[in-house]
N, C-alpha and C positions, 0 to 999 in steps of 0.2 A: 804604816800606811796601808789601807784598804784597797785589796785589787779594783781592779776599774772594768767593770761587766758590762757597759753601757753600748760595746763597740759587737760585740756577740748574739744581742739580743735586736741589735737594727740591721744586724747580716739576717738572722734567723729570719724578723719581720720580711725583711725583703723577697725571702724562700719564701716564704707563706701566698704572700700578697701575687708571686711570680706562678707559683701550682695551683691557684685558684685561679688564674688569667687561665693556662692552659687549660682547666677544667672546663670552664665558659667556652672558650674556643671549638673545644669536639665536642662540645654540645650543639652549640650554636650550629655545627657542621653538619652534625646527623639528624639535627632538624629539617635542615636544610633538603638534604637529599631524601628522606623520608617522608615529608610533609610536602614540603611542594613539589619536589620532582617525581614523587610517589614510586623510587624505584629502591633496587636491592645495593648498597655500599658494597663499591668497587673499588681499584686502585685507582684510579683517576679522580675516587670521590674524595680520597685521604682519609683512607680510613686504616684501624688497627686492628692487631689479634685476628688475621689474615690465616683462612683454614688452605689446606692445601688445593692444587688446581684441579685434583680428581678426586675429592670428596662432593658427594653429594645426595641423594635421595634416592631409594628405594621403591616400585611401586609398593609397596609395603606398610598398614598404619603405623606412625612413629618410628620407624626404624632406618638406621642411618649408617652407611656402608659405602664404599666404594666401587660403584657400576661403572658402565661403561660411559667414557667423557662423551656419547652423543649429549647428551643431556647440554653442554653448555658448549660442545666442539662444533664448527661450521664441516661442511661436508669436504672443504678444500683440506683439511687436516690440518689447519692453524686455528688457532684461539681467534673465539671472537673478539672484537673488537673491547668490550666490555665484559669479561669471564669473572663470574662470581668468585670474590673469596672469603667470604659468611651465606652461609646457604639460609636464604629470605625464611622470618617465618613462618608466611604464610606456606612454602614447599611440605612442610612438617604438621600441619592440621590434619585432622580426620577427614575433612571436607575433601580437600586438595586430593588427597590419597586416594580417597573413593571413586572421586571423578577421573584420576589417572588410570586407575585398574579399569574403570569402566570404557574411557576410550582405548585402551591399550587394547583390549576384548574387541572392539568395535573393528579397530584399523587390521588386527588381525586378523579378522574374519574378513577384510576385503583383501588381504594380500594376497590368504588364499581363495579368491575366489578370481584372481589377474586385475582387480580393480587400483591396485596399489601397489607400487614397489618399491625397495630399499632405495633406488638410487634417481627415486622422483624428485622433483625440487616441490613443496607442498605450501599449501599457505591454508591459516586457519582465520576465517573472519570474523571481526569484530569477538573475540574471545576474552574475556576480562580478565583471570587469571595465568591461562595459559598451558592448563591443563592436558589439552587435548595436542598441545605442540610439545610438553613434557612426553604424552605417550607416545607422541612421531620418535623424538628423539630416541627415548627409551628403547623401541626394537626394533633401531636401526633404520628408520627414517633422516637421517642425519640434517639434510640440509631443507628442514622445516622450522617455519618464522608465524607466529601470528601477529594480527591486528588490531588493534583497538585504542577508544577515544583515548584513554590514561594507559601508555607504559605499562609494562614492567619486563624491561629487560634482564637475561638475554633474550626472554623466550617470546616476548611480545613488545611490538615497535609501536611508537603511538601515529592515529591515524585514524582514516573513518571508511567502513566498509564500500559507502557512497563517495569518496574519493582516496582510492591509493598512491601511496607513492610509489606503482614499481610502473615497469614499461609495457609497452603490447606481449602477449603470446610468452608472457613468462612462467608460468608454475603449470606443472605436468597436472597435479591433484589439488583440489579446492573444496575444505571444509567447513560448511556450514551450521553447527551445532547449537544447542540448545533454545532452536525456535527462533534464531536470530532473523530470518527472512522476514516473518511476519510482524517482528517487530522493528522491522525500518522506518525509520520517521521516512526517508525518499524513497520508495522500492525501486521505480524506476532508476533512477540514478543508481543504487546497490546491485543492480541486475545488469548496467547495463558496463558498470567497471569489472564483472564476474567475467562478463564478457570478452571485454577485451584484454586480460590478464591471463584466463586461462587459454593453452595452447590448444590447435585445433586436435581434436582427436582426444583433448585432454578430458580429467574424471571431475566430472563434480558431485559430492555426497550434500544430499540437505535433511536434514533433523525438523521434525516438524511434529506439532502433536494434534494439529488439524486429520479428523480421518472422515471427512464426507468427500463424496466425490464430486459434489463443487468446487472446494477448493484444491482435492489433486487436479482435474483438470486447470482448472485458473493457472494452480502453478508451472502445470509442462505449457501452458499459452505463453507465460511470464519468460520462462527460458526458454524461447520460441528455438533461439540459437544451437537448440541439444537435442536429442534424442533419447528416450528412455532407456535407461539398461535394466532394471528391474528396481521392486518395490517392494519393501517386506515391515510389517510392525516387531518391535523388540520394547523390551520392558525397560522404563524408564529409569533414568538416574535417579530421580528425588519424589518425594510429593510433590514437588513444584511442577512437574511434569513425568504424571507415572505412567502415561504411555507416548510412544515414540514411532511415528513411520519413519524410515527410510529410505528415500530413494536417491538412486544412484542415474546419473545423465550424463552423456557424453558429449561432447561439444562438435558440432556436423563440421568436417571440412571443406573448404575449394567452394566449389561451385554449389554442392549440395547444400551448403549455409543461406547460400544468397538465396538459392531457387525455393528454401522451407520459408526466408522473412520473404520472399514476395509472391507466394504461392496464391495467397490470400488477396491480394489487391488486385484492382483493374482499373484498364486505362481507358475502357467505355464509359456509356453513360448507362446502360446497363450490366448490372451486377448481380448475379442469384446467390443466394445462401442458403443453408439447409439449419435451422436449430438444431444443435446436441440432442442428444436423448434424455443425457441427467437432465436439462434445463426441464424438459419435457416431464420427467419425473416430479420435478418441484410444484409442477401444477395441478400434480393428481393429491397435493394435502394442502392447497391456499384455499382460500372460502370460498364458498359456491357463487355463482353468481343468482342476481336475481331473475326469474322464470318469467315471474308475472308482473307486468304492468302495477310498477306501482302509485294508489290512487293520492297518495300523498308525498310525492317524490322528493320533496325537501323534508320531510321529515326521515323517508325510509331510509334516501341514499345517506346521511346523517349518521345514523345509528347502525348503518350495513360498515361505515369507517371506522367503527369500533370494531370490527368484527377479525378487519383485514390482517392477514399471515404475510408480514415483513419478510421480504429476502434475507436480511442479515438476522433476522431471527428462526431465522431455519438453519444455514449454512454460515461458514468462517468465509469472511468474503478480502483478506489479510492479503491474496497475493494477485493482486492488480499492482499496477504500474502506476495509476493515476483512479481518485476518484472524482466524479465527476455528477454533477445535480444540474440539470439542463429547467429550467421553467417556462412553455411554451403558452405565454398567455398572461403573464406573471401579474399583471398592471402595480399597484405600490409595493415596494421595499415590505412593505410591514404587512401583508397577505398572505400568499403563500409560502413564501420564503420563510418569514419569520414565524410567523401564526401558527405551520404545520412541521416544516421540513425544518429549521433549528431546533422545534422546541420535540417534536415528537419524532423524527424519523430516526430508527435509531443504526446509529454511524459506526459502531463499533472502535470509538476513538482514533475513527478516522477523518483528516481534514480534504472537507469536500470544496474544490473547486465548481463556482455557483456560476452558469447563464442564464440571465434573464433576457428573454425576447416579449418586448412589449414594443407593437406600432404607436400607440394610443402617445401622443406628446405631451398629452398633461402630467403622467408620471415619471418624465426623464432626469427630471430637474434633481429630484429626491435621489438617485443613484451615483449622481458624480461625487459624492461623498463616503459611500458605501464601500471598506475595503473587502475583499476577497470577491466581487463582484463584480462579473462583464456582461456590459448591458448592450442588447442588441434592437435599435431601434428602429428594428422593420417588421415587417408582418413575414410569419414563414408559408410561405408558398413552395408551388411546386416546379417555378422556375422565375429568373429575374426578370421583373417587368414591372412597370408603375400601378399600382392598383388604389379603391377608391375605398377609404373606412369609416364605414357609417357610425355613430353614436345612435343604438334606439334602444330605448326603453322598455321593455317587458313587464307589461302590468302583473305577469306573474312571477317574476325572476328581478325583485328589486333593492336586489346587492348594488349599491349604487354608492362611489365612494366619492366625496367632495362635489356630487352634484350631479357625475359623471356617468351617463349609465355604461353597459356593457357593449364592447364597439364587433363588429367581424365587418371582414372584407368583400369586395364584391370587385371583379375583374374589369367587368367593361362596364362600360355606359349606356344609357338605354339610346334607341334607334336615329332620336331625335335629338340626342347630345346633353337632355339633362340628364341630374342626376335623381335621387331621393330626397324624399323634402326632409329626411332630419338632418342630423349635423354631420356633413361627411369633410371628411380632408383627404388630401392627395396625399399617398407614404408611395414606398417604395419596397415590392415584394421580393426576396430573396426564394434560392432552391435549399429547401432548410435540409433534402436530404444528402442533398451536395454537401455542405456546409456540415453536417453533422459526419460525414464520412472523414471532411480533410482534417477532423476538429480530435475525433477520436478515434479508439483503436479497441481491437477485440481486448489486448490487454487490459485494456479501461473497465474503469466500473460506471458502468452509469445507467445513473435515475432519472425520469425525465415524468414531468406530469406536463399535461397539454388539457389546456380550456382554453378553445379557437373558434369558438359559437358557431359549430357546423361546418368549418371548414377539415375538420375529421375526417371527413369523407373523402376531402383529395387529398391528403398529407399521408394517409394511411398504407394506402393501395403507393402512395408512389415511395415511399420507404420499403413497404415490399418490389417492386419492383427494381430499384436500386440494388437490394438488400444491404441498406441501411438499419432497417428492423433488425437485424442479426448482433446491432452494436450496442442493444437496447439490453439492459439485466431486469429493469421493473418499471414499468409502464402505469402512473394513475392517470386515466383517460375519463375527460368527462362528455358524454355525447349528448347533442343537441336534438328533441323533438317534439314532438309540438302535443306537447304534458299539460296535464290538466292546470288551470291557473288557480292560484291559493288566492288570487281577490274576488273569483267569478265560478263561481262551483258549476259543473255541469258544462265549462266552456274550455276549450284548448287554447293554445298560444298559438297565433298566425305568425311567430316571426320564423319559426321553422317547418319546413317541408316532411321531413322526412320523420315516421313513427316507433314507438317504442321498442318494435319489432325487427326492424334494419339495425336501431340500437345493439341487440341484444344477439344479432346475427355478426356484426362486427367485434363485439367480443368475443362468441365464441368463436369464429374464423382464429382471432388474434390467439386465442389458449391451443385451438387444436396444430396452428403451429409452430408451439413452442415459446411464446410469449408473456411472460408472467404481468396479465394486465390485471388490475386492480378497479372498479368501478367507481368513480370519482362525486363528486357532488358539484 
């Protein structure tokens, strides 16, 4: 009789069929924790072939040794919560290494200089790999944690620079690295959790490769809450950014915090302000203005707009709080807003918050559908009061949209209680430089063009007076007078008073203090 084999080879199968399940299984697992949780396998991930708990990484390229467990130890002297047992590996790239030794150099240079100490609690924000909380760790920063959108514990908890998860006035040291500020989709919101996290008296370092001194000052405006400790350039990590400022800020305590954020405001109706001096610098390289009376002014102010030196194409305009595009005159959606300021101003891939102030009620309709858009439908004046808005026509200025010519306001009534015989409606005038005061802030960025057919003349003067003008970064200004008309050669426009001259004295006024105004069309 023939042995019987049958019973040997469906154990075997069942071995086969049972180490190919496990197989699947820590597959399926380390996909899992690599792929979507994007982090380093740990014991709570179930994982295997587990390296010891004080192996780990070198600042050194490639090279793998046993340092000191800051690297993955919390400062209490217990294991974190999640302690590496396969050292990630990304720890082990040339990249990783390079940018370790390079902040290890950085934070060392602030140790010794008292900006940092071994026994600060530190936080690094929005840092993607974690490199720079490797080098806290590494010499003897222990109880250093960074942040950012994706993980990668231990060394970085996921989160967003614009919202932390820790409490008030916790971290002694707060670093800023690789240009992270300027690239906050919220600044405001990232500035103002830097805030309230770092303790008073505490260090913030920011990495920045911005070097005009528009955008250093914007930034000590932006972290109004600190005070300068010093400011030095150092040579960059990568091409990606081969040069580097650094400045170092300290966070004001007590009383001295509050009295720096309200230094600035007032609880009058008047307000003086003085322009910076860089702003002032910025006006000695924009385009000239024009001198002489020109005899074809839609043609010249035209070809003078080709000419103009954009703010944000001089300077990094990256550390405001808020941008802001104000349109003083605006009349349809698809005018100035779209026409000039979408398609040509250039934003620096920044999203500008748009007002449009238009009295005129034939245009209001076309905005209640307009997102990012707040429309003010009053005329800006120079204090709240009812006033009367002509429609008249300019036989030489006839930009006339659906029919409509160009409207401006007029305060009172004539003696006898009429009005003007064109088309006038009753609006209601606002104090726009009130309103622009409660609206923004020196941290702001903002642009504002204003076409208000002559009413220039009082908005101007009382923006300085307020010093409202102060909250102003670029100014396109179109002034009303009484120009020669393009249907009647040899004849002026009667719809305005004032001449080419008063023009040309209100911008210069405007440049000599400190206002970067632009000549409009």
């Amino acid at each position: 009789m023939e042995p019987i084999g049958g019973k040997p080879s469906f154990l075997r199968n069942i071995l086969v069929r049972l180490f190919l399940f496990c197989v699947f299984v820590i597959a399926l697992r380390f996909a899992y924790v690599v792929t979507i949780r994007g982090e380093s396998c740990d014991v709570g991930d179930f994982c295997f072939f587990a390296l010891p708990e004080n192996f780990s990484v070198v600042s050194g390229v490639g090279q793998l040794t046993k340092p000191s467990s800051s690297a993955v130890i919390m400062s209490s002297g217990n294991s974190a919560p999640s302690t590496p047992k396969k050292i990630p590996d990304l720890w082990t790239t040339e990249g990783f290494q390079k940018s370790v030794q390079f902040y290890s150099s950085v934070f060392q240079d602030l140790i010794s200089e008292a900006v940092l100490s071994p026994n600060f609690k530190t936080l690094c924000v929005d840092t993607a790999s974690g490199a720079d909380v490797f080098a806290l760790r590494e010499i003897g920063v222990e109880d250093s944690i960074g942040i950012s959108k994706k993980g990668f514990k231990p060394l970085v908890i996921s989160g967003h620079g614009f919202k932390q998860p820790f409490g008030d006035d916790t971290f002694d040291f707060v670093f800023c690295g690789g240009g992270v500020v300027e690239k906050s989709v919220r600044p405001g919101d990232f500035v103002a959790e830097i805030g309230r996290t770092l303790k008073p008296e505490g260090f913030l370092v920011v990495h920045t490769g911005a070097n005009d001194t528009y955008s250093f000052e914007s930034l000590l405006g932006l972290f109004n809450f600190c005070s300068l400790v010093k400011s030095k350039d150092i040579g960059g990590l990568d091409s990606e950014m081969p040069f580097i400022r650094e400045i170092v800020l300290q966070k004001i305590s007590g009383e001295g915090s509050l009295n720096r954020l309200t230094e600035k405001s007032s609880g009058g109706s008047v307000y003086k302000c003085s322009v910076p001096s860089y702003k002032q610098e910025l006006i000695k390289i924009a385009e000239p203005l024009i001198e002489e009376e020109p005899k074809k002014p839609w043609i010249t102010l035209k070809k003078n707009a080709q000419k103009i030196k954009y703010l944000p194409s001089m300077v990094d305009i990256s550390f405001k709080s808020r941008y802001i595009y104000v349109d003083v005159g605006a009349r349809s959606y698809g005018s100035s807003i779209v026409s000039w300021f979408k398609k040509q101003y250039p934003k620096q891939n920044k999203t500008f918050e748009i007002y449009a102030v238009e009295a005129d009620k034939t245009f209001h309709e076309q905005y209640k559908s307009k997102k990012g858009v707040t429309l003010l439908p009053y005329a800006a004046w120079v204090k709240n009061e009812t006033l009367f808005f002509e429609i008249n026509e300019d036989p030489g200025h006839k930009e006339v949209e659906k029919g409509r010519g160009m409207g401006r306001i007029q305060p009172v009534q004539t003696s006898d209680g009429s009005t003007s015989s064109g088309n006038v409606d009753q609006i209601q005038g606002f104090d726009f430089a009130d309103w622009l005061k409660n609206t923004v802030s020196e941290r702001d960025y903002v642009v504002m063009k204003m076409d208000v057919e002559g009413t220039e003349f009082d908005l101007i003067p009382r923006l300085f007076e307020t010093g409202a003008i102060c909250l102003i970064d670029e100014l396109f200004l179109e002034c009303h007078y009484n120009r020669w008309q393009k249907c009647c050669p040899g004849e002026r426009s009667a719809k305005y008073e004032k001449t080419y001259g008063q023009c040309l004295n209100l911008f210069t006024s405007l440049r000599k203090s400190g206002v970067l105004v632009h000549q409009w069309w």
